[in-house]
C-alpha positions in Angstrom: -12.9 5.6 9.1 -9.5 5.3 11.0 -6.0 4.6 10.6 -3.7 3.2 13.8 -0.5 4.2 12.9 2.8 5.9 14.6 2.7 8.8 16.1 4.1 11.9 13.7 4.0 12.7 10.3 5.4 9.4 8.9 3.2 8.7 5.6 2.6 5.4 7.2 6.1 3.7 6.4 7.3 3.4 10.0 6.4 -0.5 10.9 5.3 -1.4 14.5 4.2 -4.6 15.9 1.0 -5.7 17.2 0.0 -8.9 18.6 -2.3 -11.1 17.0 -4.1 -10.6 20.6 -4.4 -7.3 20.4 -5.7 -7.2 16.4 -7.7 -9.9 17.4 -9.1 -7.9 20.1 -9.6 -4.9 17.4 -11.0 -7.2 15.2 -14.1 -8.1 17.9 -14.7 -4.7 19.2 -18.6 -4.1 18.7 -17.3 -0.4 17.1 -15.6 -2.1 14.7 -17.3 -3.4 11.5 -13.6 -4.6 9.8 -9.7 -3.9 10.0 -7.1 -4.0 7.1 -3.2 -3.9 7.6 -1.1 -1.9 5.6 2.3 -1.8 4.7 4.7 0.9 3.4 8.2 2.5 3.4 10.4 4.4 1.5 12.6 2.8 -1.8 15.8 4.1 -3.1 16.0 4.1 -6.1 19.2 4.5 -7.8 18.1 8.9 -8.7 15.6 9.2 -6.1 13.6 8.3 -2.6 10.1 6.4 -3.1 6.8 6.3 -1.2 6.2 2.5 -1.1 2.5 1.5 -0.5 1.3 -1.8 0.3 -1.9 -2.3 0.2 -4.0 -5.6 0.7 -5.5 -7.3 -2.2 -9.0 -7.3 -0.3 -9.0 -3.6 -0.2 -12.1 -1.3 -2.2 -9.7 0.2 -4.1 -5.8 -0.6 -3.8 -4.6 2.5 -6.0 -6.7 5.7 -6.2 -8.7 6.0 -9.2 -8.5 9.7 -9.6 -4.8 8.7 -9.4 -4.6 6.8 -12.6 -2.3 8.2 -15.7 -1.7 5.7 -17.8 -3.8 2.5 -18.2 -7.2 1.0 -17.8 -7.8 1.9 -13.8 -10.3 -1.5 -13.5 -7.5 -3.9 -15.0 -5.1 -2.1 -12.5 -6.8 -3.1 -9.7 -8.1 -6.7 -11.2 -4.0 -6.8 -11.5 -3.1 -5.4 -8.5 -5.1 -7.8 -6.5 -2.7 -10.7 -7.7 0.8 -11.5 -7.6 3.2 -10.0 -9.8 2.1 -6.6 -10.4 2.6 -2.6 -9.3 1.7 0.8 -10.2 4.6 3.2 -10.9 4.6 7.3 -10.5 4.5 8.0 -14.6 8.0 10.0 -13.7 9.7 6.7 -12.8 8.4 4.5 -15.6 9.2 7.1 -17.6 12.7 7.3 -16.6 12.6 3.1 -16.4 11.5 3.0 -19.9 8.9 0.6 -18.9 5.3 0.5 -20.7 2.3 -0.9 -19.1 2.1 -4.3 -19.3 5.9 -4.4 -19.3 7.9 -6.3 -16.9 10.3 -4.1 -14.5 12.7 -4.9 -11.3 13.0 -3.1 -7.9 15.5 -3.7 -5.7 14.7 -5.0 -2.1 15.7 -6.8 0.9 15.4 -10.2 -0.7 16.6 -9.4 -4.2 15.3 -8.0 -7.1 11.5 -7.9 -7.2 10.0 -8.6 -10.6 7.0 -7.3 -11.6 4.5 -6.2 -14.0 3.4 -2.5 -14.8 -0.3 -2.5 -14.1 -0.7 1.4 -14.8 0.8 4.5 -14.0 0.1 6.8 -11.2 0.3 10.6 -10.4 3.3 11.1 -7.4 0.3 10.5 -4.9 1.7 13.4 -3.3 5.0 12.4 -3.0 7.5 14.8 -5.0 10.2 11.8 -6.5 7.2 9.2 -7.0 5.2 6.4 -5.6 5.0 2.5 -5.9 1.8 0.2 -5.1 2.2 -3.0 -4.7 -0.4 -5.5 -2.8 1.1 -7.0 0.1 1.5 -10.0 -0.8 4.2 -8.6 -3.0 6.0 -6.7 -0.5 6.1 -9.8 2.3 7.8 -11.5 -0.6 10.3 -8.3 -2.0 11.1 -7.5 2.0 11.0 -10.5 4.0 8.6 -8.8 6.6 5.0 -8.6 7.5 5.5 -5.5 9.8 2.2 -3.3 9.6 2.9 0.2 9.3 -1.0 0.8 9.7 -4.1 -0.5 10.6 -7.2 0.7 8.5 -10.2 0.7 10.4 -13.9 0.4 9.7 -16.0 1.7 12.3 -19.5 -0.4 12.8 -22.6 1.2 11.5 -23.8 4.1 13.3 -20.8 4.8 15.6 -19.2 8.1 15.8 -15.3 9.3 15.1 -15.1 9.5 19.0 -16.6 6.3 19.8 -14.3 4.6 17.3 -11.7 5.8 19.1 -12.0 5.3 22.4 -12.9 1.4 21.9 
């Protein structure tokens, strides 16, 4: 119903810190039925600039399914929701040469990442292309656990405005 995130047009992929206080405190608001934390950034790859989503295995739906190219969008997400896996923009497997079901690399802050091609995604609006990986997977390919937004689920019956003043 919400998202907590920078202020600006940053596509959620400028990380900020909050307390486990202050999420906790989220967390046991009465206007609050459930919070998520999301991660993101951008990837250079060696041609082009990437949207990197990180979304949490427990989420509905980690990758859009109107978003889905190339592969079955239910084993996507049964995939996604374990270690080991992404979705790529069909431009950049293309370009990789990767199939689904293929193994692939990315480079990060830790080293090379390897992973599985679950499917393959539109841009998701993002001209040079898109990654999704679960955030398990991106603690582990960039060493943080920096939330670059906060998904929140307002409590039954409360309003956009009450959701955001608690």
């Amino acid at each position: 119903d919400l998202w907590i995130t920078t202020v600006g047009e940053s596509l959620t992929t400028d990380p900020f810190r909050l307390t486990p206080r202050e999420l906790d405190r989220l967390r046991r608001a009465p206007e609050v039925a459930g919070i998520r934390s999301y991660r993101g950034g951008m990837l250079d790859l060696p041609d082009r600039r990437v949207w990197l989503v990180a979304r949490p295995p427990a989420d509905r739906e980690i990758v859009p399914s109107t978003q889905v190219v190339r592969g079955d969008r239910r084993a996507a997400e049964r995939r996604l929701r374990t270690r080991g896996w992404a979705t790529l923009s069909q431009t950049i497997a293309t370009d990789m040469g990767v199939e689904v079901g293929e193994r692939f690399s990315l480079p990060t802050p830790t080293g090379n990442l390897q992973l599985r091609l679950a499917a393959t995604t539109t841009n998701l609006g993002w001209g040079s292309g898109a990654v999704v990986v679960n955030t398990r997977d991106y603690r582990r390919g960039w060493g943080t656990s920096a939330v670059s937004a906060v998904e929140v689920d307002l409590s039954r019956g409360v309003t956009t405005a009450a959701g955001l003043r608690a």
